[in-house]
C-alpha positions as CSV (number, residue, x, y, z in Angstrom):
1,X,1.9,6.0,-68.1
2,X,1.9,3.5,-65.1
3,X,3.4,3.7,-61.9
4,X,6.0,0.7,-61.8
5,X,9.3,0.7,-59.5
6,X,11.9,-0.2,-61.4
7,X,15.0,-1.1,-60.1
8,X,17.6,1.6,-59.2
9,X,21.0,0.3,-61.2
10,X,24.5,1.9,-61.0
11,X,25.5,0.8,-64.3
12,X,23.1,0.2,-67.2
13,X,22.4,-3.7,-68.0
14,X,23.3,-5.2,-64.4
15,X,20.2,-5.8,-61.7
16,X,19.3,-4.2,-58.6
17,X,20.1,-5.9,-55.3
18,X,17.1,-6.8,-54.7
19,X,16.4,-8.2,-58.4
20,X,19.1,-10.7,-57.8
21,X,17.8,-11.9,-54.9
22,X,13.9,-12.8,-56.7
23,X,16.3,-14.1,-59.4
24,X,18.1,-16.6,-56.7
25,X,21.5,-15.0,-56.8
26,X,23.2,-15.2,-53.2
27,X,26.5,-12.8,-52.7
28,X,29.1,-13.7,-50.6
29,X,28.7,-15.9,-47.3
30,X,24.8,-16.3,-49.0
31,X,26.1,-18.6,-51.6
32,X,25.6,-21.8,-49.6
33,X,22.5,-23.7,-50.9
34,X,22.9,-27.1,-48.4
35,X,24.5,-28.3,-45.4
36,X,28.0,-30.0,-46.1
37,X,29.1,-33.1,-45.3
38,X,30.9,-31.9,-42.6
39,X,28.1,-30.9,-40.4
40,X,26.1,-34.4,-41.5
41,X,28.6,-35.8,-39.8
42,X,28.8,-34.0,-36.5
43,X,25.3,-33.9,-36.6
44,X,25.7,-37.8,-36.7
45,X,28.4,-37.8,-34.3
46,X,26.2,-35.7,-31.6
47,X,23.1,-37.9,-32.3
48,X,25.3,-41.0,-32.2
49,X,27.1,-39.9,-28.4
50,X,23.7,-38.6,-27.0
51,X,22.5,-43.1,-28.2
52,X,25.2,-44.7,-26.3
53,X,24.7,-42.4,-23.4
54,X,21.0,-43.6,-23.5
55,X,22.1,-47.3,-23.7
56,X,24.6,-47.3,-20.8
57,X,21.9,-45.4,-18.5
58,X,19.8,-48.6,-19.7
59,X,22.5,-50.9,-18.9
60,X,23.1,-49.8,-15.4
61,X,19.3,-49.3,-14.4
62,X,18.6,-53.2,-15.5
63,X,21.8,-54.0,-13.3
64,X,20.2,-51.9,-10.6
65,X,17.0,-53.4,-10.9
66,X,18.5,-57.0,-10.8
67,X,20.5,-56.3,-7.6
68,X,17.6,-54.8,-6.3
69,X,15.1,-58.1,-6.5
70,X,18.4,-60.4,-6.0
71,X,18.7,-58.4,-2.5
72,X,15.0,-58.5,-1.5
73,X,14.8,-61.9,-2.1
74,X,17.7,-62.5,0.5
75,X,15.7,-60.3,2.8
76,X,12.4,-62.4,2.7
77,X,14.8,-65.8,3.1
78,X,16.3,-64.6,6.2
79,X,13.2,-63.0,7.7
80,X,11.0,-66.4,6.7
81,X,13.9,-68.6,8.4
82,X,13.9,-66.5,11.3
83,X,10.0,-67.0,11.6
84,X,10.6,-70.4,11.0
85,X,13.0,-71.0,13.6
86,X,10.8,-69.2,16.0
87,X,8.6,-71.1,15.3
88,X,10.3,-74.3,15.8
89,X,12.8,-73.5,18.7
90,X,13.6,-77.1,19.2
91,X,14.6,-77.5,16.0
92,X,17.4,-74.6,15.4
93,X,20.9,-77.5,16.0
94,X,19.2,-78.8,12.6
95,X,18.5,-75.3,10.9
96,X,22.6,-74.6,11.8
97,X,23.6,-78.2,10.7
98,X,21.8,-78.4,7.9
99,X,22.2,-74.6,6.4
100,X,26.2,-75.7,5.5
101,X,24.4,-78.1,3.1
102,X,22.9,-75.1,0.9
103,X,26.3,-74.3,0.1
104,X,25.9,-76.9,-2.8
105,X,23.0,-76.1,-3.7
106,X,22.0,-78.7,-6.7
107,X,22.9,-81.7,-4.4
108,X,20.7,-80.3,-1.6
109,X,17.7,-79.7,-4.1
110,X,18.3,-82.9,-5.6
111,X,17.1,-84.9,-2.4
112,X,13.5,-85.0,-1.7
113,X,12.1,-83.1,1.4
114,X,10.9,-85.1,4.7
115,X,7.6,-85.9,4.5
116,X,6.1,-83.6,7.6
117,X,2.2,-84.2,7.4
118,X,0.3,-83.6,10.9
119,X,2.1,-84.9,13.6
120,X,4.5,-87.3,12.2
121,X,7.0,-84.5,12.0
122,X,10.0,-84.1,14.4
123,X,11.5,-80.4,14.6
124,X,14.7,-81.5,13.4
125,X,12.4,-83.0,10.2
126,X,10.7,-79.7,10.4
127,X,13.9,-77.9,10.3
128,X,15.3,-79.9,6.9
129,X,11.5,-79.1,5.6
130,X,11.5,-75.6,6.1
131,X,14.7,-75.3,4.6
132,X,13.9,-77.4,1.5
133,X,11.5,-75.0,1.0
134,X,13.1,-72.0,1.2
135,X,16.6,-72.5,-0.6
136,X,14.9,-74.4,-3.2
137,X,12.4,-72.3,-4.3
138,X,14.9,-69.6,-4.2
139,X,17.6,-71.2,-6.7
140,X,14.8,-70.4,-9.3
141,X,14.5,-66.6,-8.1
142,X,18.3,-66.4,-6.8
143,X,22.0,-66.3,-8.6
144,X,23.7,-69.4,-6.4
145,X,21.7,-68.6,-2.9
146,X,23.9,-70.0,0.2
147,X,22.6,-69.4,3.7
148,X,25.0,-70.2,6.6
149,X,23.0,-69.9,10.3
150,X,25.3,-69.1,12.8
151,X,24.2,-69.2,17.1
152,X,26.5,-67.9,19.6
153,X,27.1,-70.4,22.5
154,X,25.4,-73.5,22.4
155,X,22.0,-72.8,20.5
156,X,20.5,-72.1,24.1
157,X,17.2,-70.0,24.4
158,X,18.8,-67.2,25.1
159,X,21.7,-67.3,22.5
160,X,21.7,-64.7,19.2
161,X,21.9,-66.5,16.3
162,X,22.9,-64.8,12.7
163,X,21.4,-65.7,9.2
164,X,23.7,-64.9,6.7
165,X,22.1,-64.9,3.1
166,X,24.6,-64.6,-0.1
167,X,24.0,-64.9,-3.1
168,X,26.4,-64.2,-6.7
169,X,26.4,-61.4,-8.5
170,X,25.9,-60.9,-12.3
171,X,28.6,-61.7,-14.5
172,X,29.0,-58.0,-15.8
173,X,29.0,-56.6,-12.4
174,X,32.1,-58.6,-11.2
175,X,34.9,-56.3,-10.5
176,X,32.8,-53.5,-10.1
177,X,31.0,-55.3,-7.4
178,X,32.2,-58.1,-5.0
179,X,31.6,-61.9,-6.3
180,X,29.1,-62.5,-4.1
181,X,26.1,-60.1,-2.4
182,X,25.1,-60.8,1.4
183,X,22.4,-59.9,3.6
184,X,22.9,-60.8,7.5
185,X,19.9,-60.9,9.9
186,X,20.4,-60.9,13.8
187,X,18.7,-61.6,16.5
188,X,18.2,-62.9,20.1
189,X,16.1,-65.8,20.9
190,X,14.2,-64.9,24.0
């Protein structure tokens, strides 16, 4: 005779518990062989929220980002005219004159710069080259870059005179941020 376990029945002909289960019966909650479509679908739903949540974090960072250079670039211009203008002292009426003009900016790029080689150049032709230079270079870098100079008084040496950089913002961020981004530089002359 061999030892063997058999299963321990209740009623003659049905299978133990544990039989049932080797078989692949499931009792009860057990039953379930799948997930339903039901949880697919939230599942989907979750996966699908958790994507878009992803895409606007995107979407905001590359707006960021693109304020970000459009703002440093208004830095350098108004730091670089400054120089400039320190540079050329005698030549700031021009840099004030001539800074209403960037307000349109494909006219004023249109033109061609002065011709300032040695010392054939005037400060007031140094003034309309420097700021060829600048604003036109920048309407590549720049949304619609305007620069308005500003001096208190008369333009003397001891005057302050403002450099107001703007420039316009992204079509997506309009209404959430003002039209038009500025930076303004200040400083005194002597």
């Amino acid at each position: 005779m061999t030892n063997s376990v058999r299963p321990i029945t209740t009623q003659p002909g049905l299978l133990s518990l544990a039989a049932a289960h080797k078989a692949g019966w499931h009792f009860g909650p057990l039953r379930q062989k799948g997930m339903g479509l039901v949880e697919v679908m939230i599942g989907v739903l979750i996966f699908a929220g958790g994507v878009m949540a992803v895409t606007g974090m995107q979407s905001q960072a590359i707006r960021a980002n693109h304020d970000a250079i459009q703002r440093s670039q208004a830095v350098w211009m108004a730091n670089a005219t400054a120089e400039l203008m320190r540079l050329n002292s005698n030549g700031l009426p021009t840099y004030v004159r001539e800074s209403s003009a960037t307000a349109n900016l494909g006219s004023f790029c249109q033109g061609f710069p002065p011709n300032c080689t040695g010392a054939t150049c005037t400060a007031d032709l140094m003034a309309s080259f420097d700021l060829y230079g600048l604003m036109c270079s920048s309407a590549n870098t720049m949304i619609e870059p305007k620069m308005d100079i500003q001096c208190d008084g008369s333009c003397g040496p001891t005057d302050k005179v403002t450099i107001l950089v703007s420039w316009g913002a992204r079509g997506s961020e309009k209404g959430v941020l003002a039209d038009r981004q500025q930076v303004e530089l200040r400083y005194n002359r002597n």
